[in-house]
Chimera marker file (.cmm) of the C-alpha trace (Angstrom):
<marker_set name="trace">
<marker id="1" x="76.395" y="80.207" z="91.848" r="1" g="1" b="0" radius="0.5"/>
<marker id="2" x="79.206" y="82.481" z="90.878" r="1" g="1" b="0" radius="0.5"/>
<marker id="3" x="83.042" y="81.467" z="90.761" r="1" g="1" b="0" radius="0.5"/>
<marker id="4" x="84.475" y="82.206" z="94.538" r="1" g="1" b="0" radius="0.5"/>
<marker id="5" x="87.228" y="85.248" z="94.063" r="1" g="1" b="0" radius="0.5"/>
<marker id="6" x="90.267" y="85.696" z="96.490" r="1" g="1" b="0" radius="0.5"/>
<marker id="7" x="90.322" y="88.530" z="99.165" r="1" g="1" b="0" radius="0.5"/>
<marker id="8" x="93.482" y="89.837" z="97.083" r="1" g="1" b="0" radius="0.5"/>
<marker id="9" x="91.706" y="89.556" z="93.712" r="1" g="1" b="0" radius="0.5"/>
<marker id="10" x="89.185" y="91.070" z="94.732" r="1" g="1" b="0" radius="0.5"/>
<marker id="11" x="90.902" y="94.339" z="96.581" r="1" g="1" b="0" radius="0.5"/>
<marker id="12" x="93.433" y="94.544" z="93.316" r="1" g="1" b="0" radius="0.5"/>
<marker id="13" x="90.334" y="94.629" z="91.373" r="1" g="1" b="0" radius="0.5"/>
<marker id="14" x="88.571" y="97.633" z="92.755" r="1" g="1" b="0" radius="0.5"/>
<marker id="15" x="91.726" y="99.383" z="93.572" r="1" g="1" b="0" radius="0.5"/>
<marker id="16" x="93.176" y="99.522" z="89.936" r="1" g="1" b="0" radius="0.5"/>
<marker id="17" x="89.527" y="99.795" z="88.353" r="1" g="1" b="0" radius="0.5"/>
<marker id="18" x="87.968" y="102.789" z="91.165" r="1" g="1" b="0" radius="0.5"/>
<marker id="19" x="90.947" y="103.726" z="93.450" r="1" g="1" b="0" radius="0.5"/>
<marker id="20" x="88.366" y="101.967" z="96.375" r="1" g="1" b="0" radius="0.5"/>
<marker id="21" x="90.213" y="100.317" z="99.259" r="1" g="1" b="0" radius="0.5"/>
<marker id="22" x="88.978" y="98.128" z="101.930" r="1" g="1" b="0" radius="0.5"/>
<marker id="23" x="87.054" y="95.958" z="100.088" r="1" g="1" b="0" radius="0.5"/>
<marker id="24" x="87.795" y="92.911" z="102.091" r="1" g="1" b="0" radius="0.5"/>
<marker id="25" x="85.881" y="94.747" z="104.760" r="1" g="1" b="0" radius="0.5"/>
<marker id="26" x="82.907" y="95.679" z="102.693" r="1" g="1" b="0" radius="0.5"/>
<marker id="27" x="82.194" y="91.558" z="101.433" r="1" g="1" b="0" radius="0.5"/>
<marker id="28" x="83.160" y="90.488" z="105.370" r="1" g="1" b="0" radius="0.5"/>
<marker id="29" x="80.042" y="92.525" z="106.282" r="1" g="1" b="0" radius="0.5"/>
<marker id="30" x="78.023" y="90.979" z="103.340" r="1" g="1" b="0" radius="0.5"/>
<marker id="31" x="78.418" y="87.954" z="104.115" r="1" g="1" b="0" radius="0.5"/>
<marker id="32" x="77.608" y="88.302" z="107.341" r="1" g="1" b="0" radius="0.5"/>
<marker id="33" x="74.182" y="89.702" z="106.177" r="1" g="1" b="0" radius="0.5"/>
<marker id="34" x="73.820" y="86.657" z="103.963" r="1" g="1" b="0" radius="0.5"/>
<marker id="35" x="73.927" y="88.686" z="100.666" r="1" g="1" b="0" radius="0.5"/>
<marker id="36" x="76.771" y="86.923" z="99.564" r="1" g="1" b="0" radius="0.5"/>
<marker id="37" x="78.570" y="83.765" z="100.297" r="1" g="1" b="0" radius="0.5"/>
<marker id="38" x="82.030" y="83.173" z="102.467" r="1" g="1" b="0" radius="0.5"/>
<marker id="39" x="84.259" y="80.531" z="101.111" r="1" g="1" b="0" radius="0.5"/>
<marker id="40" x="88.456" y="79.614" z="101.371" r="1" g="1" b="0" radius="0.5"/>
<marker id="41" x="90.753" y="78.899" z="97.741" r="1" g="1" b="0" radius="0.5"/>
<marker id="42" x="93.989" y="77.380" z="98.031" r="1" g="1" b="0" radius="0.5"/>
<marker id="43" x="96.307" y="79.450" z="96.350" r="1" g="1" b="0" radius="0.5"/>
<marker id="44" x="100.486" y="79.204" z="96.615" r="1" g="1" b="0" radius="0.5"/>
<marker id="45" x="102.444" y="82.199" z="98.492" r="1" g="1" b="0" radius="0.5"/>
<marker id="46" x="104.927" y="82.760" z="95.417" r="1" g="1" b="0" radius="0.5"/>
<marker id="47" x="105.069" y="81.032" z="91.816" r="1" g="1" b="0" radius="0.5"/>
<marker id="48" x="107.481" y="78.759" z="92.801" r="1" g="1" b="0" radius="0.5"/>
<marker id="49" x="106.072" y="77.446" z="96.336" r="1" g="1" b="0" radius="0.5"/>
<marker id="50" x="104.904" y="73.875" z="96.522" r="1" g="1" b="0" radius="0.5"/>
<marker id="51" x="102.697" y="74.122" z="99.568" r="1" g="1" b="0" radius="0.5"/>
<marker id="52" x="98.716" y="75.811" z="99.052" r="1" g="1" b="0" radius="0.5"/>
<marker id="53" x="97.429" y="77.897" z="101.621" r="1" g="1" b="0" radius="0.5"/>
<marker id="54" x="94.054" y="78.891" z="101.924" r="1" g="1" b="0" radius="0.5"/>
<marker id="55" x="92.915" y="82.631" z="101.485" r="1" g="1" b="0" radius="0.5"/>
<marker id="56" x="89.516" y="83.972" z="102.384" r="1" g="1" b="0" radius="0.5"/>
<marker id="57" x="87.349" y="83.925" z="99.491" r="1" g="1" b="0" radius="0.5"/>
<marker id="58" x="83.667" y="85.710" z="98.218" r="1" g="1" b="0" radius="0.5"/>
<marker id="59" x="81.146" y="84.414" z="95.769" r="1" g="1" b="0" radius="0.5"/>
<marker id="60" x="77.621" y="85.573" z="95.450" r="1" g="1" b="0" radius="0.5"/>
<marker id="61" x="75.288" y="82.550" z="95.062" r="1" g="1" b="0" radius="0.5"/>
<marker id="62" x="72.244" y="82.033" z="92.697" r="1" g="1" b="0" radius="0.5"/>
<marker id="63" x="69.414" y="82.628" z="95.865" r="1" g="1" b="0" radius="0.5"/>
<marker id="64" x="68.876" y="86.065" z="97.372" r="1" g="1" b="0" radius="0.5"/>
<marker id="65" x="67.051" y="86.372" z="101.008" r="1" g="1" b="0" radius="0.5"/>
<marker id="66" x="63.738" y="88.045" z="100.498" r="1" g="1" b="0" radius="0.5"/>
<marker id="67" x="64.382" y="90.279" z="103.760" r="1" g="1" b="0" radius="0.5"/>
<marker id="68" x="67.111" y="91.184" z="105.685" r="1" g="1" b="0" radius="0.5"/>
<link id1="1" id2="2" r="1" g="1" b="0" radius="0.2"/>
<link id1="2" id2="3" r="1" g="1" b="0" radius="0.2"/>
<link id1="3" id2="4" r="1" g="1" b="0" radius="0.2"/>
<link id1="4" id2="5" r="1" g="1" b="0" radius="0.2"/>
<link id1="5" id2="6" r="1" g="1" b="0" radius="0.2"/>
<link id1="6" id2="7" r="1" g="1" b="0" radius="0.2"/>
<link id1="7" id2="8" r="1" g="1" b="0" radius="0.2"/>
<link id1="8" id2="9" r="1" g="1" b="0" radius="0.2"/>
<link id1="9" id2="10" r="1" g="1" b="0" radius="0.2"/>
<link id1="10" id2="11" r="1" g="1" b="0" radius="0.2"/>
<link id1="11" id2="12" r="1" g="1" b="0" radius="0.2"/>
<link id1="12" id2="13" r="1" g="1" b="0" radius="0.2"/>
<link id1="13" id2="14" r="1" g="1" b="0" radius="0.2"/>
<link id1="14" id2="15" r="1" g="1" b="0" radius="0.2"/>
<link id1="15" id2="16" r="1" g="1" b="0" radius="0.2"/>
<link id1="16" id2="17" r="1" g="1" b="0" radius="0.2"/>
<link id1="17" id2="18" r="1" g="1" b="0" radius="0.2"/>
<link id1="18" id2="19" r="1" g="1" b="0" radius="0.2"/>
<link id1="19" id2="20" r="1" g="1" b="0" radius="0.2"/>
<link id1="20" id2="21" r="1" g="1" b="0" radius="0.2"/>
<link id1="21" id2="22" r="1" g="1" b="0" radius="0.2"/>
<link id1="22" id2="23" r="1" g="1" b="0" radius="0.2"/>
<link id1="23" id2="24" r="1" g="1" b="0" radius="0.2"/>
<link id1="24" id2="25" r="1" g="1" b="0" radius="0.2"/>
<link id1="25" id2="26" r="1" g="1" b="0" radius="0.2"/>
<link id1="26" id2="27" r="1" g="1" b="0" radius="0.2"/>
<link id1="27" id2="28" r="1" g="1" b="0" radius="0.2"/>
<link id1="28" id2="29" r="1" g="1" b="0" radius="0.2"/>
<link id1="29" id2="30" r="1" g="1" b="0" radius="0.2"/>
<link id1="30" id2="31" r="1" g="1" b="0" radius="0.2"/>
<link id1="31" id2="32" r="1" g="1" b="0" radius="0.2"/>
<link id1="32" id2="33" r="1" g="1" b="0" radius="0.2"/>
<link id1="33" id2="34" r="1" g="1" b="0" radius="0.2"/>
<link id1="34" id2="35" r="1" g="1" b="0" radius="0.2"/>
<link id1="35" id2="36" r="1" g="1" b="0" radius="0.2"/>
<link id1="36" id2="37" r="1" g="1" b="0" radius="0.2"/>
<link id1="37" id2="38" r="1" g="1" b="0" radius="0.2"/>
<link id1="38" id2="39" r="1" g="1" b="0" radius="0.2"/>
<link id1="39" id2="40" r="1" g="1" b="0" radius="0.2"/>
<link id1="40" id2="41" r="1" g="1" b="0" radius="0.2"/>
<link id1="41" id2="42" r="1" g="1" b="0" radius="0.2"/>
<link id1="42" id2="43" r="1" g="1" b="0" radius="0.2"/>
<link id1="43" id2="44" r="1" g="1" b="0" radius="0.2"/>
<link id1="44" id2="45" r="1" g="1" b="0" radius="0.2"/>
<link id1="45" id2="46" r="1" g="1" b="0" radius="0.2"/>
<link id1="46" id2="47" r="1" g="1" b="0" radius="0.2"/>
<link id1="47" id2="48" r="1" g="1" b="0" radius="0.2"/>
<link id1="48" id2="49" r="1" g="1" b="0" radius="0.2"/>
<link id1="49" id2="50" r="1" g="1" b="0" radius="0.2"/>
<link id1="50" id2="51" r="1" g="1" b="0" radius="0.2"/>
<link id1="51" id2="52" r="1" g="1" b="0" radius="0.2"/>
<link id1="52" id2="53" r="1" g="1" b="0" radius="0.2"/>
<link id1="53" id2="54" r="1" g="1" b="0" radius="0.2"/>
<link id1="54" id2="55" r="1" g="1" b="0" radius="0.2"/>
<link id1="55" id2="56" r="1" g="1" b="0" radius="0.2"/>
<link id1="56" id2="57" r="1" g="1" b="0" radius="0.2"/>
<link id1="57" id2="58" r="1" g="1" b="0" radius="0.2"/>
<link id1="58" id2="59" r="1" g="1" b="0" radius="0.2"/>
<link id1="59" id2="60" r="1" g="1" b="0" radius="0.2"/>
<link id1="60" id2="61" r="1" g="1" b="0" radius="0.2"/>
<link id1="61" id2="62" r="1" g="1" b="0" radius="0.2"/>
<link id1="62" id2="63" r="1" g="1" b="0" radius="0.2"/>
<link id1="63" id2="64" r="1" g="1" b="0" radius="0.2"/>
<link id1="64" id2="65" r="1" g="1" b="0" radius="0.2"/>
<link id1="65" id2="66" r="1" g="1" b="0" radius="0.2"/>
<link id1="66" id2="67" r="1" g="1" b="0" radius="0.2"/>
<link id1="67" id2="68" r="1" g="1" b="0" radius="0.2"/>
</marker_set>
């Protein structure tokens, strides 16, 4: 299974690398499908916070469904 990646990560990604927006979107639906998996990472608001939060997360597991 592959390492879960933050919404934000995963936006900032394909923004700076393709100009693509909306990517958050794009996994929501994918996940809904089953293609890839759903999953929440605590992460901290600013550098200095004490307090985790969770943010919605994607990975894309190991087993593929043999039909939609």
């Amino acid at each position: 299974m592959g390492e879960a990646r933050s919404a934000t990560e995963i936006e900032y990604h394909f923004h700076r690398n393709f100009g693509i927006e909306g990517m958050t979107l794009a996994c929501e639906y994918l996940a809904d499908r089953g293609l890839i998996g759903k999953a929440a990472l605590a992460v901290r608001l600013t550098k200095r916070s004490n307090v985790d939060v969770n943010e919605l997360a994607f990975f894309h597991g190991s087993k593929v469904p043999d039909a939609w």
